[in-house]
Structures are given as C-alpha cells and as structure tokens.
C-alpha positions as CSV (number, residue, x, y, z in Angstrom):
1,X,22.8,20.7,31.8
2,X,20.6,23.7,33.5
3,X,21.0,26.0,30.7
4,X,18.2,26.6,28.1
5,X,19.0,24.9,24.6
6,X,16.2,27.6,23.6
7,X,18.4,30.9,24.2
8,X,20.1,29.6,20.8
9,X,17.2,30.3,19.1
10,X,15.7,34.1,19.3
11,X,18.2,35.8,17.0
12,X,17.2,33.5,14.2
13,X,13.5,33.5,15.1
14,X,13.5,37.6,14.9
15,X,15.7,37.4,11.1
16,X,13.0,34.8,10.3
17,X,10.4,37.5,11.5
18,X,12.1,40.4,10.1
19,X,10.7,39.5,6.4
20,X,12.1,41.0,3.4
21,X,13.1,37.6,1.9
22,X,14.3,36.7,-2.0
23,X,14.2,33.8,-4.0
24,X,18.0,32.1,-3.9
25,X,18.6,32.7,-7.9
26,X,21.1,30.0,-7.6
27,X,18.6,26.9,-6.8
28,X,19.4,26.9,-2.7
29,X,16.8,27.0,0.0
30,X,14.1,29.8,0.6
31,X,13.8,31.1,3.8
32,X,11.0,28.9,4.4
33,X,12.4,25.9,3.7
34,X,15.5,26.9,5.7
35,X,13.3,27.8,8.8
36,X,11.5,24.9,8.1
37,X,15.0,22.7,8.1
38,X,15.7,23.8,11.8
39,X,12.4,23.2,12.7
40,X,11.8,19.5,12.1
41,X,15.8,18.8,12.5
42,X,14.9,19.8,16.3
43,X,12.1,17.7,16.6
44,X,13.9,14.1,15.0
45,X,16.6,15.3,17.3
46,X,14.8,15.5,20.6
47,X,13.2,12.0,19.2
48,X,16.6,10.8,18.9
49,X,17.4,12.1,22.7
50,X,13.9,10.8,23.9
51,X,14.3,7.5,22.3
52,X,18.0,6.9,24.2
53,X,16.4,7.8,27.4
54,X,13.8,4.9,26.9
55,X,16.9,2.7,26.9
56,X,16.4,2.2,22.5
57,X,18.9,1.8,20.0
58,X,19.2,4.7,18.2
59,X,20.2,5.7,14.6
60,X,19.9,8.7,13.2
61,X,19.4,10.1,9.6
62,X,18.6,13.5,8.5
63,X,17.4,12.0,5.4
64,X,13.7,13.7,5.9
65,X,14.5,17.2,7.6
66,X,16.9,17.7,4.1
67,X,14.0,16.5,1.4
68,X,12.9,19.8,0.0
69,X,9.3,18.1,-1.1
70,X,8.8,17.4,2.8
71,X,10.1,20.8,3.5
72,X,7.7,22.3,1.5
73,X,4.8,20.6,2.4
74,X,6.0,21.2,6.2
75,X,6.4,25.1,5.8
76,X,3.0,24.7,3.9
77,X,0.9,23.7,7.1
78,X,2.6,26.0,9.4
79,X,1.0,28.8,7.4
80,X,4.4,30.9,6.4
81,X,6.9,33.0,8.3
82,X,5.2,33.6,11.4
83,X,4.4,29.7,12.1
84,X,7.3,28.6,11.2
85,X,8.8,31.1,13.8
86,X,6.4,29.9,16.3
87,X,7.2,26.3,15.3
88,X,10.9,27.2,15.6
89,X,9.7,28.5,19.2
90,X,8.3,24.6,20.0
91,X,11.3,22.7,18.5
92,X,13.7,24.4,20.6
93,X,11.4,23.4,23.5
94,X,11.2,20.1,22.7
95,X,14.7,19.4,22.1
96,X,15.5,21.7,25.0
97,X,13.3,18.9,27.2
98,X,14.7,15.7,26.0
99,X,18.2,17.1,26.1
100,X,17.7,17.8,30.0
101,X,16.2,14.1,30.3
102,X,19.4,12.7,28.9
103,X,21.2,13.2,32.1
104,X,23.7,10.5,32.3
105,X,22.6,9.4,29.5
106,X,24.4,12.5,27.2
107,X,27.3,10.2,26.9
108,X,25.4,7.3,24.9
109,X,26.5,6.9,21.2
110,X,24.5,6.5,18.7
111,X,24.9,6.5,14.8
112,X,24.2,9.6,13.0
113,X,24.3,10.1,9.4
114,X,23.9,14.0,8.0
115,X,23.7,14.6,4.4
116,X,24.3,17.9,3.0
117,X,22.7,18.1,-0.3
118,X,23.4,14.8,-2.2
119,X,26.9,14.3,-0.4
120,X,27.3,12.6,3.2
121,X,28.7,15.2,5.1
122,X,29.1,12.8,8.2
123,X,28.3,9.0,9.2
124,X,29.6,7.5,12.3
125,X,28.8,7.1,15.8
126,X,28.5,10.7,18.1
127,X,27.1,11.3,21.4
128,X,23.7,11.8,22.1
129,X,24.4,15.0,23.8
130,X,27.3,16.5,21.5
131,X,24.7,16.1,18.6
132,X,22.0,18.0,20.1
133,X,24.8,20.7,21.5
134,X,26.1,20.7,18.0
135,X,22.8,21.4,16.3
136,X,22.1,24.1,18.9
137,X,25.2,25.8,18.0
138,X,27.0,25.5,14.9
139,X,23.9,23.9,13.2
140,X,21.7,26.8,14.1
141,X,24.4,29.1,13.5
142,X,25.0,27.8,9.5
143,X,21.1,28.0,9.1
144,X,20.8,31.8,10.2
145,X,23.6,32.9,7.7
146,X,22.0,31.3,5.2
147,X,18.9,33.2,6.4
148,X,20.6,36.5,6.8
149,X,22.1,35.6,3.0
150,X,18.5,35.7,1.6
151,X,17.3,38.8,3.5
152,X,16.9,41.5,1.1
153,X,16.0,41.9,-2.2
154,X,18.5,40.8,-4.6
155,X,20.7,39.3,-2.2
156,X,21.4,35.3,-3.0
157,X,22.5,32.6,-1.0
158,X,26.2,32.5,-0.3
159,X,26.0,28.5,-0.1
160,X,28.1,26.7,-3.0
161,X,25.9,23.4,-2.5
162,X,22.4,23.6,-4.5
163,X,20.5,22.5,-1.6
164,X,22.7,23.6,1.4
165,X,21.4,21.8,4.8
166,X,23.9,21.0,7.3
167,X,27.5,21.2,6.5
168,X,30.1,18.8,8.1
169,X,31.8,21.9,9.8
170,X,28.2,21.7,11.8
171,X,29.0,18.9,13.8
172,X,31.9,17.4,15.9
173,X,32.0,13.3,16.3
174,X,32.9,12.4,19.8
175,X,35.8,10.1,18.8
176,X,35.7,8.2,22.2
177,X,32.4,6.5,20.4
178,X,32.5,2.9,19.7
C-alpha cells in the first residue's frame, strides 16, 4: 500500500477546471453536483476506513453522497468549480491517509450498500480496502465520463439513469466476505 490513492485524481480535477460545462437536458447531474459526488463519497469512505481501524463495526451507505439536495448545498459552500477542485484535492488526501492506516486491516469486511439513482446497485459485505480501491478507480473513472459528457456546450450526459451516481460495474464484492 505505498502508492498514492491521489494520482487517480488530477485528470478529473483538470476536466473539472477546464470549464465549459452545460446543463444535462435529460435531468442527470451537473458538473457540480458530479464533482461534488466524488468529493464527499471520498470523505464517508476514508470515514468508513478510519472507523475499521479504530477496531468499529462498520456499515456503509452512500445514501447522502447520492442526495442531490445535499449535493447542492455541498457544491454551494465550496464556492463552484475551483473549490470543488480543491475539495476534490483534500478527499483524495483523506482517503489516500486512512487507506494507508488500514494495513492489515484492508481485509476487514464490512457491509456496503450503493445506490445508483433510486435502484440498489449493490448491498453485501466487501472489503475495506477493495472498496476504497474500487472507488479510486472504476468509481472515479464513471464520474469523469460523465464529466467529460457535460463539457461543452450542447453536449448531454450519456447516462440512461436520471440521477446517475455510481453504477454496479463501479465496484467489485470480495466474495471471500462473510
């Protein structure tokens, strides 16, 4: 675990940067509210992490990071494209830190429910640590083509959910979990 969680995180932090943003015209997330999405998803996750090291039980539900009212009011008091870039920045720091506390602990399973939209895209137990590699990666990776699909005037969101967050493609259970 000596490699930086954050390295995931520049290409979507400059796309964020880059401006040039439309309004999805078919009810899916604004740039902000996608930037947003990653941002306090790292944060409960690195909560998550920091929680197992303290020896808790752990569940966890994305319920919050999804909620576009929360969203909004989140990407509110960060002050637009630049703080949430910044705040993009700090997650990725945080969850990079309480990934490398885990140590032994990666292995721990704990239950994790993500909802995509309305629907339960997945609800069972995962590791600690292939969760936060899962959000670094494929999670991150779903959230900047959804960015890149709103850059530009004109351009839409290519997500068929109304309020696309994580997809269950974004995550891989540990099936050794019990």
């Amino acid at each position: 675990m000596t490699t930086s969680l954050e390295a995931a995180y520049p290409p979507f932090r400059a796309s964020l940067l880059s401006g040039g943003f439309a309004t999805p015209d078919d009810g899916g997330w604004s740039a902000e509210l996608v930037a947003a999405q990653v941002a306090l998803n790292n944060h409960h996750i690195a909560e998550a992490a920091e929680a197992v090291v303290r020896g808790e039980e752990v569940t966890y539900d994305n319920e919050a990071s999804v909620d576009d009212a929360e969203l909004s009011r989140y990407a509110d008091r960060l002050g637009g494209l630049v703080g949430l870039a910044e705040e993009i920045r700090r997650s990725a720091a945080h969850l990079d830190h309480a990934y490398k506390a885990l140590g032994d602990h990666a292995e721990k399973c704990i239950d994790v429910r993500i909802r995509d939209g309305e629907a339960i895209a997945y609800d069972g137990p995962m590791s600690i640590g292939q969760f936060v590699l899962g959000n670094v990666t494929r999670h991150v990776e779903l959230h900047h083509e959804q960015l890149k699909a709103v850059h530009a005037p004109g351009s839409v969101s290519r997500q068929t959910s109304s309020n696309p967050t994580n997809s269950s493609s974004s995550v891989e259970p540990r099936t050794h979990c019990s």
